[in-house]
Biopython code that builds the backbone (N, CA, C, O; Angstrom):
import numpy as np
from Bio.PDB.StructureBuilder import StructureBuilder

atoms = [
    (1, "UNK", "N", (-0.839, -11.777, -11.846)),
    (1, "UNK", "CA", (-2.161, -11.752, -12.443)),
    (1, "UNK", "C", (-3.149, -11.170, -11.439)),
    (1, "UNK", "O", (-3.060, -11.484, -10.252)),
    (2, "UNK", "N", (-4.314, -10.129, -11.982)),
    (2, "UNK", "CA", (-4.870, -9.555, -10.472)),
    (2, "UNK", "C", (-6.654, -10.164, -11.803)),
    (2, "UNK", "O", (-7.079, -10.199, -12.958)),
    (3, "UNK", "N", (-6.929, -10.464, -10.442)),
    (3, "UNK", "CA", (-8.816, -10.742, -11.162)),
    (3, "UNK", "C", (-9.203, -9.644, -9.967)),
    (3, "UNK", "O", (-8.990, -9.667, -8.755)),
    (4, "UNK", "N", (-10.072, -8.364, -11.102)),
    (4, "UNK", "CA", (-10.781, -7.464, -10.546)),
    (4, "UNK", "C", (-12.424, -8.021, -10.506)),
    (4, "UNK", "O", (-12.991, -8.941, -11.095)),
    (5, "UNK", "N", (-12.817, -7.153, -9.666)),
    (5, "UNK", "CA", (-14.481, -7.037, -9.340)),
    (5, "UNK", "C", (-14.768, -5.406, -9.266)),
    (5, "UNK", "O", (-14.754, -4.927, -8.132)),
    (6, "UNK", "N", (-15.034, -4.482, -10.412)),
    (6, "UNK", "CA", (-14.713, -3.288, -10.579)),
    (6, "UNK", "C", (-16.216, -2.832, -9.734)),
    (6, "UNK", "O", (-16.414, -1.851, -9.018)),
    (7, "UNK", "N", (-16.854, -3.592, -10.000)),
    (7, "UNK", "CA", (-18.347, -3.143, -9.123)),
    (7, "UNK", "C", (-17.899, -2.504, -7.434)),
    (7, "UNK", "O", (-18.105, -1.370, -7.001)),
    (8, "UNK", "N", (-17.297, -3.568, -6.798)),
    (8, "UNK", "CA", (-16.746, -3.410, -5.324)),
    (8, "UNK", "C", (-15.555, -2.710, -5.347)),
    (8, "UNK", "O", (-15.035, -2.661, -4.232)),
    (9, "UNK", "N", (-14.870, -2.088, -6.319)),
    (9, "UNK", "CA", (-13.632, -1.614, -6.574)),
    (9, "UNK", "C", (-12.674, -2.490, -5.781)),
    (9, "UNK", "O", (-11.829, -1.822, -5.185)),
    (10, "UNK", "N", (-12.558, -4.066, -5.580)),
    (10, "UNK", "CA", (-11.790, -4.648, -5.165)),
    (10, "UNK", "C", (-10.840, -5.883, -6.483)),
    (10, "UNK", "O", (-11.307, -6.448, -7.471)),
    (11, "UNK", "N", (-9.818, -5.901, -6.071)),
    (11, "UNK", "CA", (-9.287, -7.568, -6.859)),
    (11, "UNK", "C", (-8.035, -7.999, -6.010)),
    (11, "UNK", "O", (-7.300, -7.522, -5.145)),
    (12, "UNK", "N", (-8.214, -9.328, -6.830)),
    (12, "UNK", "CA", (-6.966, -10.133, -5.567)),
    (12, "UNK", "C", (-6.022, -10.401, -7.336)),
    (12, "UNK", "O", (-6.218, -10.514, -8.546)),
    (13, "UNK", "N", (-5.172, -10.381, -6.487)),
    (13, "UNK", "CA", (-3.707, -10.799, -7.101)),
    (13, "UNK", "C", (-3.192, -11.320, -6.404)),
    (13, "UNK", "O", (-2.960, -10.947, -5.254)),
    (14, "UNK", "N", (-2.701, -12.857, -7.174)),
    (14, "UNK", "CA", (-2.259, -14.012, -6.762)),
    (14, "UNK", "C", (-1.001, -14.290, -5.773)),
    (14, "UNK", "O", (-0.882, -15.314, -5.100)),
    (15, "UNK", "N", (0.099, -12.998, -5.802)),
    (15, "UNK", "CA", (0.948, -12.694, -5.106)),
    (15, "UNK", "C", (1.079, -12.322, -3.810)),
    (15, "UNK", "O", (1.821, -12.703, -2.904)),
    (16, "UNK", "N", (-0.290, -11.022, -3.937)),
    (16, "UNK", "CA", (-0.285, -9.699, -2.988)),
    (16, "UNK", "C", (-1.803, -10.352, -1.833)),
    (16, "UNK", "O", (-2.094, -10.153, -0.654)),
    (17, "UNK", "N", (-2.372, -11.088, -2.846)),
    (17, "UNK", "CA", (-3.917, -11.073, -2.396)),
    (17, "UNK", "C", (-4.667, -9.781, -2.058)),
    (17, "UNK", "O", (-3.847, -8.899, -1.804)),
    (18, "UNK", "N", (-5.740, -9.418, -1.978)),
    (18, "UNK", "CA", (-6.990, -8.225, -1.907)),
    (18, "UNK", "C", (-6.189, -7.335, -1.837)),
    (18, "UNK", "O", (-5.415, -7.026, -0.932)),
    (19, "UNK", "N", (-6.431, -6.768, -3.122)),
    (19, "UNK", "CA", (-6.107, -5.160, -3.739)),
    (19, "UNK", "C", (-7.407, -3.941, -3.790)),
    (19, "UNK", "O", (-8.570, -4.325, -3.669)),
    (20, "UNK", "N", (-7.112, -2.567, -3.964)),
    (20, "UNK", "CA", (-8.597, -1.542, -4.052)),
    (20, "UNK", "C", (-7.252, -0.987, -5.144)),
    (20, "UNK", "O", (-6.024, -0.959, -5.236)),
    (21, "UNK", "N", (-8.914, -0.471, -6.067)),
    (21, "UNK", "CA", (-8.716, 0.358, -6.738)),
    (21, "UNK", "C", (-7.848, 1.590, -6.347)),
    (21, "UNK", "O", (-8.396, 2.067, -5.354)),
    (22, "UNK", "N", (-6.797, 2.295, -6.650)),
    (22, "UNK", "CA", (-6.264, 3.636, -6.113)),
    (22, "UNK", "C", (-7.188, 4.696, -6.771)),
    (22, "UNK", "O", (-7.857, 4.640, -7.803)),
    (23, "UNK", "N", (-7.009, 5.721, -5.813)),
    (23, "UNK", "CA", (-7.870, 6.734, -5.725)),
    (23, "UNK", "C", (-7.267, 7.812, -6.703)),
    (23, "UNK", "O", (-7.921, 8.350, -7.597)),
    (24, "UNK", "N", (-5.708, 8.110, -6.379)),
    (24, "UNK", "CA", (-5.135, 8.822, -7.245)),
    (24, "UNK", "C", (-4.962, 8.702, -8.629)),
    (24, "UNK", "O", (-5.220, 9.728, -9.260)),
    (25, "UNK", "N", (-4.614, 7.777, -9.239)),
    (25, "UNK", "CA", (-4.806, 7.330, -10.889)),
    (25, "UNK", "C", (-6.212, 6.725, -11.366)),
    (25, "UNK", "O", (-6.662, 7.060, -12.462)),
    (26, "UNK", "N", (-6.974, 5.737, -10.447)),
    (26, "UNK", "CA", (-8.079, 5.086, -10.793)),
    (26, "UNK", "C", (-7.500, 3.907, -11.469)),
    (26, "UNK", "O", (-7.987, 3.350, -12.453)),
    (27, "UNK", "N", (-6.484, 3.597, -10.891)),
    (27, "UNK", "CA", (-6.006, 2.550, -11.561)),
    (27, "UNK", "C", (-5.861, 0.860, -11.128)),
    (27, "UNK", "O", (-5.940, 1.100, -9.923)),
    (28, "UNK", "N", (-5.758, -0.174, -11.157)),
    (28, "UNK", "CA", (-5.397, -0.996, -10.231)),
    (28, "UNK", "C", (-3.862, -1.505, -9.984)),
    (28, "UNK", "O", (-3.139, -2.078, -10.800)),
    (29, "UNK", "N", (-3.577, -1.154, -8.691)),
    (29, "UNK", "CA", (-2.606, -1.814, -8.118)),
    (29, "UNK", "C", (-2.284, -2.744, -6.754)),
    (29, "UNK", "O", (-3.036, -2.832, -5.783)),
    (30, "UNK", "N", (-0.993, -3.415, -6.913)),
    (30, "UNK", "CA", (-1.177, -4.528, -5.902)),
    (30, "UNK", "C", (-0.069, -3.445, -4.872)),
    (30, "UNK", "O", (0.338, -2.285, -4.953)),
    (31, "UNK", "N", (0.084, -4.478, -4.019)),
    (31, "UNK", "CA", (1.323, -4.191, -3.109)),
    (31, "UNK", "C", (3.178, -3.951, -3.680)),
    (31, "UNK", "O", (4.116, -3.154, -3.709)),
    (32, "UNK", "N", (2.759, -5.234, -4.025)),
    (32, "UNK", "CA", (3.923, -5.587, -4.743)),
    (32, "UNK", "C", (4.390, -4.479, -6.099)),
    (32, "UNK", "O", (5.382, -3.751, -6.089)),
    (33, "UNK", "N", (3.376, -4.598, -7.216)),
    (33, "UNK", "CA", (4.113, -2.763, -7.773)),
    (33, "UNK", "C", (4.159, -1.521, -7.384)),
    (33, "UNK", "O", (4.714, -0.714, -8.130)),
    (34, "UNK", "N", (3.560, -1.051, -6.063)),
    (34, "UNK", "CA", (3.653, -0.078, -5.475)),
    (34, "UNK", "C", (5.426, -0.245, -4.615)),
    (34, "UNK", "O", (6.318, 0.602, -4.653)),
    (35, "UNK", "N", (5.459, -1.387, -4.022)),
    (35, "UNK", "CA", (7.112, -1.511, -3.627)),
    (35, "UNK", "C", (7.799, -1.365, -4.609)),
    (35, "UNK", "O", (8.790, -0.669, -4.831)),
    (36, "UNK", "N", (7.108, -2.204, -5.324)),
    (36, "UNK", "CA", (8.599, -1.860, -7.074)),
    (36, "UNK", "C", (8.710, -0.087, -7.538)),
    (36, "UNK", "O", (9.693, 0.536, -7.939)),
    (37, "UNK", "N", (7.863, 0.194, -7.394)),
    (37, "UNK", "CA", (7.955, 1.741, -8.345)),
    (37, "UNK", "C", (8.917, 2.730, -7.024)),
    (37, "UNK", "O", (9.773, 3.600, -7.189)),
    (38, "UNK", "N", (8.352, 2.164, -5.777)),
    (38, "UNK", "CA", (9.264, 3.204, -4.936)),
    (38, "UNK", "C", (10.723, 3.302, -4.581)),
    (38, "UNK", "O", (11.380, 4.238, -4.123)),
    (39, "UNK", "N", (11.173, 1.585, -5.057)),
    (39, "UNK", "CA", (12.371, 1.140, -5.116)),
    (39, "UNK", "C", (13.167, 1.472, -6.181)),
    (39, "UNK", "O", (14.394, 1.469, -6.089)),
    (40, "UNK", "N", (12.382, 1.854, -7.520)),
    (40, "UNK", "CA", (13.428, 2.362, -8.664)),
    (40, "UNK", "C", (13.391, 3.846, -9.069)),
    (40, "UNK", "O", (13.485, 4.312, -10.205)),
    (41, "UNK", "N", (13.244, 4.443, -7.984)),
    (41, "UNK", "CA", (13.106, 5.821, -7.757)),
    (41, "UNK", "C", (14.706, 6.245, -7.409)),
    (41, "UNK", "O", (15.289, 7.147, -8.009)),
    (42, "UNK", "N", (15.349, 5.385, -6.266)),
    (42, "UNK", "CA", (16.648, 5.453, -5.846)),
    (42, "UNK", "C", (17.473, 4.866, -6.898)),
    (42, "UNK", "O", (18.383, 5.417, -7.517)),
    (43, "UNK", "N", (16.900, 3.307, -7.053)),
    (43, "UNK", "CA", (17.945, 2.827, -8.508)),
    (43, "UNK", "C", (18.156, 4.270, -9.716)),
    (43, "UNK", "O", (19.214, 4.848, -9.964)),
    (44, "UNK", "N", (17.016, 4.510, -10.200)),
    (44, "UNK", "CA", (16.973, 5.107, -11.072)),
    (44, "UNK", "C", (18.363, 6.247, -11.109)),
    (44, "UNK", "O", (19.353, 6.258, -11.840)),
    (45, "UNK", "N", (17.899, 7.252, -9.878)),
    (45, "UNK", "CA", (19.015, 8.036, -9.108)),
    (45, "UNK", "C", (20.200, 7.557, -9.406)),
    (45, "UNK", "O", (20.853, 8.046, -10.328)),
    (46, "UNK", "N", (20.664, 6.491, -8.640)),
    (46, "UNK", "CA", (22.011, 6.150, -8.566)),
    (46, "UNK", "C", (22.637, 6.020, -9.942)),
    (46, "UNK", "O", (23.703, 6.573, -10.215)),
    (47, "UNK", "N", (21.716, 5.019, -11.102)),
    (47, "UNK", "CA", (22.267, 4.530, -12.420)),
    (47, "UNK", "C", (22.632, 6.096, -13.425)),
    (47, "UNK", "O", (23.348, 6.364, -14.390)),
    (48, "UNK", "N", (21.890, 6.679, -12.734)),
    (48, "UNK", "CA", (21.913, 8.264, -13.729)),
    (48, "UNK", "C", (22.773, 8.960, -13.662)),
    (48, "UNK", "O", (23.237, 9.627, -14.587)),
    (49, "UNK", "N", (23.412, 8.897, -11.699)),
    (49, "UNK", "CA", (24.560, 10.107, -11.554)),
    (49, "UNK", "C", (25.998, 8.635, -11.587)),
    (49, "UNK", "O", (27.178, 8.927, -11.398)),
    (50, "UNK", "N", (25.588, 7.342, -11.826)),
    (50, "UNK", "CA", (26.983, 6.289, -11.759)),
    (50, "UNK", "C", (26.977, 6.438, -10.794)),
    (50, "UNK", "O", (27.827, 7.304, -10.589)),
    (51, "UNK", "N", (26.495, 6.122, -9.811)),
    (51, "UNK", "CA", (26.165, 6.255, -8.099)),
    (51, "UNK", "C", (26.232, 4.956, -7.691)),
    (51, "UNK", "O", (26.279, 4.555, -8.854)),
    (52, "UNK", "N", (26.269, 4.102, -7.156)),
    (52, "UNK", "CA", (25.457, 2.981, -6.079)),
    (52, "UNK", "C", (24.995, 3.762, -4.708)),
    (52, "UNK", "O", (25.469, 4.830, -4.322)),
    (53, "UNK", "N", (24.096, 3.096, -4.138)),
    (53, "UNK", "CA", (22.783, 3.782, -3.318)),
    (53, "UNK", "C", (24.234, 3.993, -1.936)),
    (53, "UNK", "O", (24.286, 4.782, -0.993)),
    (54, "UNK", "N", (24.857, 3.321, -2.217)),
    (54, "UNK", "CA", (25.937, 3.565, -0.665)),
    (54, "UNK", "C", (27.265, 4.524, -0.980)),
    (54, "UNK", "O", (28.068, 4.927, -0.140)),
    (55, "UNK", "N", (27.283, 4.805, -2.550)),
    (55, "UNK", "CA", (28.023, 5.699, -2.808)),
    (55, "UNK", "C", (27.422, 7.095, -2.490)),
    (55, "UNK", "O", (28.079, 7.978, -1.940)),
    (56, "UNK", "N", (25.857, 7.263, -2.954)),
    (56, "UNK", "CA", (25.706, 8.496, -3.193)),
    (56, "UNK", "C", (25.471, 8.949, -1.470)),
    (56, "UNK", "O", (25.427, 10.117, -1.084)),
    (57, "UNK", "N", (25.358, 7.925, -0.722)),
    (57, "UNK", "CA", (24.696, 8.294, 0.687)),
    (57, "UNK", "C", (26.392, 8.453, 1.329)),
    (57, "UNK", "O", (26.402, 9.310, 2.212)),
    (58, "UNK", "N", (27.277, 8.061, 1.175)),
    (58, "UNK", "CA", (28.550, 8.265, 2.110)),
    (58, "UNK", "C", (29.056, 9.788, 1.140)),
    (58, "UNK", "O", (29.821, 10.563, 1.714)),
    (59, "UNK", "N", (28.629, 10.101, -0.181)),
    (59, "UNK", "CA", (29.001, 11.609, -0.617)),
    (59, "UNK", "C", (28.082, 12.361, 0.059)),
    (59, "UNK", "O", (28.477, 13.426, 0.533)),
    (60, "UNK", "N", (27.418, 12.173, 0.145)),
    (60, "UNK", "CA", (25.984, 13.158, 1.399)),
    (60, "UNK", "C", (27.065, 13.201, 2.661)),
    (60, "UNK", "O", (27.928, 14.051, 2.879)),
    (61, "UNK", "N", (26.837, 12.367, 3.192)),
    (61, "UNK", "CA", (27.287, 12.080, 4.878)),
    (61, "UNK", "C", (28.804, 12.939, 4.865)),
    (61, "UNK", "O", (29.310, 13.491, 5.842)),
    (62, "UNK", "N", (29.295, 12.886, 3.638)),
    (62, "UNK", "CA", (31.276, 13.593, 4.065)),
    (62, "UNK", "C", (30.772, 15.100, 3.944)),
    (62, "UNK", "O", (31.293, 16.083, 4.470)),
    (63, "UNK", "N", (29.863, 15.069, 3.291)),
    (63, "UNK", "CA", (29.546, 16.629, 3.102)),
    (63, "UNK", "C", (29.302, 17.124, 4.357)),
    (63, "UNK", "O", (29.874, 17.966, 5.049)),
    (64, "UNK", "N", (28.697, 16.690, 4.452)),
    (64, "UNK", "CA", (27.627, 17.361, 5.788)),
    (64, "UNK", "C", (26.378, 18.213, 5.475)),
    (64, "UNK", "O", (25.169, 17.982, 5.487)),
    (65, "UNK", "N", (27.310, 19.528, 5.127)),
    (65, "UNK", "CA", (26.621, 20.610, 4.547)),
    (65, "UNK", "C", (26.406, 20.905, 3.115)),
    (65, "UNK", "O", (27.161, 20.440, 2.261)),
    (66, "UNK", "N", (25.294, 21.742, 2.792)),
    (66, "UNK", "CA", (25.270, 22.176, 1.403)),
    (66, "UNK", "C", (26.170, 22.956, 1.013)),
    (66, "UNK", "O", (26.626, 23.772, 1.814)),
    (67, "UNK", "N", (26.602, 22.901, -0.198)),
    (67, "UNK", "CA", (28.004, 23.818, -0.825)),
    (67, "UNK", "C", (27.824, 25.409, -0.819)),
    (67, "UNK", "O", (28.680, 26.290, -0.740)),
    (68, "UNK", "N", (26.606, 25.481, -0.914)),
    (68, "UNK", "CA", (26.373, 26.958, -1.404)),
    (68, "UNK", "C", (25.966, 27.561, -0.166)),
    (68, "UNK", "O", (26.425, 28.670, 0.109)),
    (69, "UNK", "N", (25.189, 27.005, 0.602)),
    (69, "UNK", "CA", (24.379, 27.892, 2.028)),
    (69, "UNK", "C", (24.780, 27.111, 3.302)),
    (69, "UNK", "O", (24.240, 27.274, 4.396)),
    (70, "UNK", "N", (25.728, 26.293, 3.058)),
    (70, "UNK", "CA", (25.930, 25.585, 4.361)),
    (70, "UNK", "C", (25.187, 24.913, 5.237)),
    (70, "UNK", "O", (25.812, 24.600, 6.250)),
    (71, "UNK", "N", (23.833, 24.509, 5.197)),
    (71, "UNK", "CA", (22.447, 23.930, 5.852)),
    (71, "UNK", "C", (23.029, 22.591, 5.780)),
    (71, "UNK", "O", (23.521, 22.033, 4.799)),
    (72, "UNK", "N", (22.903, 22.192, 6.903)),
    (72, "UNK", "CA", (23.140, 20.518, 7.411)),
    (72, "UNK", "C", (22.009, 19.913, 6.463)),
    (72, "UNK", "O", (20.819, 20.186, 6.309)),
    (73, "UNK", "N", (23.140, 18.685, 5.713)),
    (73, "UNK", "CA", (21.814, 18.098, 4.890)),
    (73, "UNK", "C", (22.429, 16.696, 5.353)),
    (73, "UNK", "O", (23.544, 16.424, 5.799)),
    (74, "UNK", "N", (20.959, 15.658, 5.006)),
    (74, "UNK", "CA", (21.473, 14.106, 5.569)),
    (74, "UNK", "C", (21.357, 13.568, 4.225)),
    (74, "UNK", "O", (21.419, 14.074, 3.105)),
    (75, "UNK", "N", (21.166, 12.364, 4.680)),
    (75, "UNK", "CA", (21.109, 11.112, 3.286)),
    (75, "UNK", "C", (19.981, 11.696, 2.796)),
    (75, "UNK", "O", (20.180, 12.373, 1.788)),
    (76, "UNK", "N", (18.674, 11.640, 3.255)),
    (76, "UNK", "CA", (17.309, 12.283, 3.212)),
    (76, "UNK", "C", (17.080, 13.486, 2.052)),
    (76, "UNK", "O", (16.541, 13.392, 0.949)),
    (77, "UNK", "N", (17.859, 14.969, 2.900)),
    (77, "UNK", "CA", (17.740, 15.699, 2.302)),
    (77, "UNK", "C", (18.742, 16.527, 1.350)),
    (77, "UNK", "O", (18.734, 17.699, 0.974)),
    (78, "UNK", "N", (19.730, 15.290, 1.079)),
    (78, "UNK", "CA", (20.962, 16.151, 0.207)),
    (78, "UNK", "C", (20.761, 15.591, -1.158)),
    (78, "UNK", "O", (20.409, 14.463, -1.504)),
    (79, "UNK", "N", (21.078, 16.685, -1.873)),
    (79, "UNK", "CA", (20.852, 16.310, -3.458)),
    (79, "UNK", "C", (22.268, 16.284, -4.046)),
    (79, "UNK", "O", (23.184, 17.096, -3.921)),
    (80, "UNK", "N", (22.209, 15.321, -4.609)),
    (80, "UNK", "CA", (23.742, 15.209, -5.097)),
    (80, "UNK", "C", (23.451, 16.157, -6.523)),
    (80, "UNK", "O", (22.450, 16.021, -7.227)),
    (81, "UNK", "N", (24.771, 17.326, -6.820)),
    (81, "UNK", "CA", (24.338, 18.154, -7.702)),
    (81, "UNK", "C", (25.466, 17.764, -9.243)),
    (81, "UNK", "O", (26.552, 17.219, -9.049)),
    (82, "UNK", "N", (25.112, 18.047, -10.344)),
    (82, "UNK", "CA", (26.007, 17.746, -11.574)),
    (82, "UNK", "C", (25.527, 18.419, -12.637)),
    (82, "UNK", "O", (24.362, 18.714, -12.902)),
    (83, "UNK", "N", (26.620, 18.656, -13.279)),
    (83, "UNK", "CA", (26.632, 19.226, -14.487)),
    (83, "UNK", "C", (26.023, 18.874, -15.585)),
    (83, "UNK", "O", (26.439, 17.905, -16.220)),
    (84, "UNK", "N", (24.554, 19.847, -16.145)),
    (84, "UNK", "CA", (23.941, 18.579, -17.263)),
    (84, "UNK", "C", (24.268, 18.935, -18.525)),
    (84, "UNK", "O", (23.534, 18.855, -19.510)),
    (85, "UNK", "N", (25.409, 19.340, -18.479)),
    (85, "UNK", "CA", (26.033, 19.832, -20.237)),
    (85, "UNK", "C", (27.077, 18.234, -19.925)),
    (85, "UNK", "O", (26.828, 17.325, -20.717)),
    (86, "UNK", "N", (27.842, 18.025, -19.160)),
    (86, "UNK", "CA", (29.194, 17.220, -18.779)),
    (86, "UNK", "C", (28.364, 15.939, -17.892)),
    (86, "UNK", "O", (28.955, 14.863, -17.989)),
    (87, "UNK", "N", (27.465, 15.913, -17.297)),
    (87, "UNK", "CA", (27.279, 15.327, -16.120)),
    (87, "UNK", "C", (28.138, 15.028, -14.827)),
    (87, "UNK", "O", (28.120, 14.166, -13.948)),
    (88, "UNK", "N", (28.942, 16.208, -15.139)),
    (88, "UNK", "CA", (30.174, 16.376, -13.743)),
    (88, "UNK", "C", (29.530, 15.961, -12.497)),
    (88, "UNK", "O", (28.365, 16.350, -12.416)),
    (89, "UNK", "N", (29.836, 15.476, -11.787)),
    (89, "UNK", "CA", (29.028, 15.695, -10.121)),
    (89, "UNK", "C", (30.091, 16.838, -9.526)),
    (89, "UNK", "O", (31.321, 16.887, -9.506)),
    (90, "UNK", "N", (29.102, 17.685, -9.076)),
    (90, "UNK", "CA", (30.051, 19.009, -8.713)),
    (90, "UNK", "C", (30.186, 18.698, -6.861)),
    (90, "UNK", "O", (31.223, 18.640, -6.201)),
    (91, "UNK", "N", (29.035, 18.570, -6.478)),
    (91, "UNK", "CA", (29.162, 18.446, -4.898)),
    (91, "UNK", "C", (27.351, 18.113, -4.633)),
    (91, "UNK", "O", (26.395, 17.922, -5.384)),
    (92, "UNK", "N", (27.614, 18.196, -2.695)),
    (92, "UNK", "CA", (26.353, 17.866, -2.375)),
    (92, "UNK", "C", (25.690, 19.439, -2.470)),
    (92, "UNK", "O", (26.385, 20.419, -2.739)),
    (93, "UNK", "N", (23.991, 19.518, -2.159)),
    (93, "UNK", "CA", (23.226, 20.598, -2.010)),
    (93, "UNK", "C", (22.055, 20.331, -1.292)),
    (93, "UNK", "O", (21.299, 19.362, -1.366)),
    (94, "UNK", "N", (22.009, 21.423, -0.522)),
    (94, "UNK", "CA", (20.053, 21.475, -0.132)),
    (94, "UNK", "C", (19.143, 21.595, -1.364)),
    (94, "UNK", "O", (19.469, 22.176, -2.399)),
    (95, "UNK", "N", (17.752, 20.872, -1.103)),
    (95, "UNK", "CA", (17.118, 20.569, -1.821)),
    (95, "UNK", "C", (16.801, 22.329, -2.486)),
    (95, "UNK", "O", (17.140, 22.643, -3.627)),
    (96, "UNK", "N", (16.112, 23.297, -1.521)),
    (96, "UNK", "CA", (16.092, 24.473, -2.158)),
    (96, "UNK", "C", (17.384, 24.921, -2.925)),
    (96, "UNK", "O", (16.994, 25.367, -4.004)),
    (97, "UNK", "N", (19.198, 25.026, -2.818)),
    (97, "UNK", "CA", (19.699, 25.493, -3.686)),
    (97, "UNK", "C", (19.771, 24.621, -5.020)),
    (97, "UNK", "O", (19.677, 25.106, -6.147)),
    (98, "UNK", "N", (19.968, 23.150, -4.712)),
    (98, "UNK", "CA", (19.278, 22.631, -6.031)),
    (98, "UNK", "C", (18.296, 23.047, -6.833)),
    (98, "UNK", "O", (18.398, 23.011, -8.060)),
    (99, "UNK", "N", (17.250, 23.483, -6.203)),
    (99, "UNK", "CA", (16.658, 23.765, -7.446)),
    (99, "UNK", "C", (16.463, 25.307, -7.984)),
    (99, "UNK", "O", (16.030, 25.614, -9.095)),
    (100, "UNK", "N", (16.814, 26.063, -7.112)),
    (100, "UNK", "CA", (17.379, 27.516, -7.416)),
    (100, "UNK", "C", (18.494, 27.244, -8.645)),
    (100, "UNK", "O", (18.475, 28.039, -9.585)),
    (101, "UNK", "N", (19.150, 26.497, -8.657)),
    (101, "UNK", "CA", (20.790, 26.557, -9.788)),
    (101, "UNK", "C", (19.687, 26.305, -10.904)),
    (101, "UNK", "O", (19.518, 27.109, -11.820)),
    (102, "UNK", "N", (18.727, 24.788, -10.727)),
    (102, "UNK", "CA", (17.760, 24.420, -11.552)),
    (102, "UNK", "C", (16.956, 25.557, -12.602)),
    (102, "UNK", "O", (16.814, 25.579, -13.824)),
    (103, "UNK", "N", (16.560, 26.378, -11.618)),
    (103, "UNK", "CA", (15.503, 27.310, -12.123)),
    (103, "UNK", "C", (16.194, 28.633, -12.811)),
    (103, "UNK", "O", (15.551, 29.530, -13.356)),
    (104, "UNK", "N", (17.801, 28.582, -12.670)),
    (104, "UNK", "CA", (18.674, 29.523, -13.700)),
    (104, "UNK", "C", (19.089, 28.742, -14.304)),
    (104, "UNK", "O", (19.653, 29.370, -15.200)),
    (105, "UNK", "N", (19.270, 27.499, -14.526)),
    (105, "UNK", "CA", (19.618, 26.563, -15.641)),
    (105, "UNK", "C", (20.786, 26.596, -15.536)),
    (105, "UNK", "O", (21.384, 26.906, -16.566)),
    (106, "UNK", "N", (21.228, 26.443, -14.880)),
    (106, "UNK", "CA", (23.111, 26.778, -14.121)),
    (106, "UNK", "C", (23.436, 27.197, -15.103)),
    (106, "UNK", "O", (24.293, 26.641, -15.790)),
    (107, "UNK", "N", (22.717, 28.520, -15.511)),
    (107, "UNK", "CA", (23.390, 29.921, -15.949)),
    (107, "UNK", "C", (24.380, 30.763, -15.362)),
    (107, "UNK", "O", (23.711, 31.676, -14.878)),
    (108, "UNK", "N", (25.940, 31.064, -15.047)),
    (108, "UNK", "CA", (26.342, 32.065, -14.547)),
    (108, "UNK", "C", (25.973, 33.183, -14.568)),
    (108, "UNK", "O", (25.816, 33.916, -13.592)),
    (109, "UNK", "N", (25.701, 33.565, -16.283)),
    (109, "UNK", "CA", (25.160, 34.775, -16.247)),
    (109, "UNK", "C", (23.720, 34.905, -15.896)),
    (109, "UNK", "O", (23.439, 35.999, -15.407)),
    (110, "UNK", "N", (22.672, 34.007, -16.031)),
    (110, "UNK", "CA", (21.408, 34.326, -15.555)),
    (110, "UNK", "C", (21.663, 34.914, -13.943)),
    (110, "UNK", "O", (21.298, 35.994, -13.477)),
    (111, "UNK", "N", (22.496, 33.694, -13.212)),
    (111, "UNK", "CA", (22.692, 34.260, -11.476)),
    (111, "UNK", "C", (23.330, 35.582, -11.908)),
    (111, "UNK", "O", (22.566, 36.489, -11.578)),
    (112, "UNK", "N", (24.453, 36.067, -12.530)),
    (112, "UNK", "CA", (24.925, 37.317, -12.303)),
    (112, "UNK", "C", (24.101, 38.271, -12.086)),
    (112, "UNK", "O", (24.300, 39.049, -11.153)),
    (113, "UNK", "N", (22.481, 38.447, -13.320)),
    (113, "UNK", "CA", (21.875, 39.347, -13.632)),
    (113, "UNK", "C", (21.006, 39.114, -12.316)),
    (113, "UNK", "O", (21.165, 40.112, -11.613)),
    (114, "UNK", "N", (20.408, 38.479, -11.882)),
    (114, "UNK", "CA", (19.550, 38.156, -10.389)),
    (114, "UNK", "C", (20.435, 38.859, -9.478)),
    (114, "UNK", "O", (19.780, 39.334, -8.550)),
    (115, "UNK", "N", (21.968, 39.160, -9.371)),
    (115, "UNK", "CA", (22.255, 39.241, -8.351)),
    (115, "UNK", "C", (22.459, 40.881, -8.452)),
    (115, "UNK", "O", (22.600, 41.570, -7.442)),
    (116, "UNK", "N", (22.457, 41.345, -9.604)),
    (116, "UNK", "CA", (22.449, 42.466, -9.994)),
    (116, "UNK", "C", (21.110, 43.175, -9.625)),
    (116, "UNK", "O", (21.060, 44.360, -9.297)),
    (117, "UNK", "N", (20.112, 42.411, -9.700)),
    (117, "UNK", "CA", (18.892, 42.949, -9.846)),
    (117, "UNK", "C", (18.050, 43.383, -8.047)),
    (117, "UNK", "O", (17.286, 44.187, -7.513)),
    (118, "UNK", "N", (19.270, 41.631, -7.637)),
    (118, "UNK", "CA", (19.042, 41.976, -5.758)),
    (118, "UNK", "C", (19.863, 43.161, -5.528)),
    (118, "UNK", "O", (19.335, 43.960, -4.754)),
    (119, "UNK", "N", (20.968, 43.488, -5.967)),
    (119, "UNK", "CA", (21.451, 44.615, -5.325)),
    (119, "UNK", "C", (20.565, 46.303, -5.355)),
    (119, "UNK", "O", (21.051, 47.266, -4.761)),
]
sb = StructureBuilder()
sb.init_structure("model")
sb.init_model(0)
sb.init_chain("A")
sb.init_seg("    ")
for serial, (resi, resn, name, xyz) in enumerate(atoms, 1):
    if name == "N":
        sb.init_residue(resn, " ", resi, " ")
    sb.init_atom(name, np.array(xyz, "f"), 0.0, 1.0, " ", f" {name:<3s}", serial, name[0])
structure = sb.get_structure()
């Protein structure tokens, strides 16, 4: 339960105690749902690819590298990549070739014609 005082842009919630208004939404939040929302960011992740948070981080870590460009990626910066016709998990990736496959819609032929177009 949070009791605001919108005049002072302050309120306490009974949990968190003295909250401010956020600046970015204008909204009120405590401590406590700001931990929750950042915590089901990873859940979310994991439940989507059938992951647990120590599965998807030891498929990062065997990798090492990204599949496609070879760039050392960590827990941090490896994206676990999958098929969104199948939801295959194909392998790990750097965040840029992730979203390069993204932005051809893991088209073969879209990449063919790009690569046609680099030559």
């Amino acid at each position: 339960m949070l009791e605001k005082d919108p005049e002072r842009r302050v309120g306490v919630c009974r949990s968190c105690g003295p909250v401010r208004l956020t600046q970015k939404h204008g909204s009120w939040r405590c401590s406590n749902a700001v931990r929750k929302q950042r915590g089901s960011k990873g859940n979310k992740r994991s439940r989507h690819h059938g992951l647990t948070a120590d599965e998807r981080a030891e498929m990062i870590t065997q990798a090492g590298v990204c599949a496609i460009c070879s760039t050392p990626v960590n827990e941090k910066r490896g994206r676990i990549d999958h098929c969104h016709t199948t939801n295959e998990l194909r392998g790990v990736l750097c965040n840029a070739c992730n979203v390069g496959l993204g932005c051809f819609k893991d088209s073969v032929a879209l990449l063919r014609s790009a690569i046609r177009y680099l030559d």
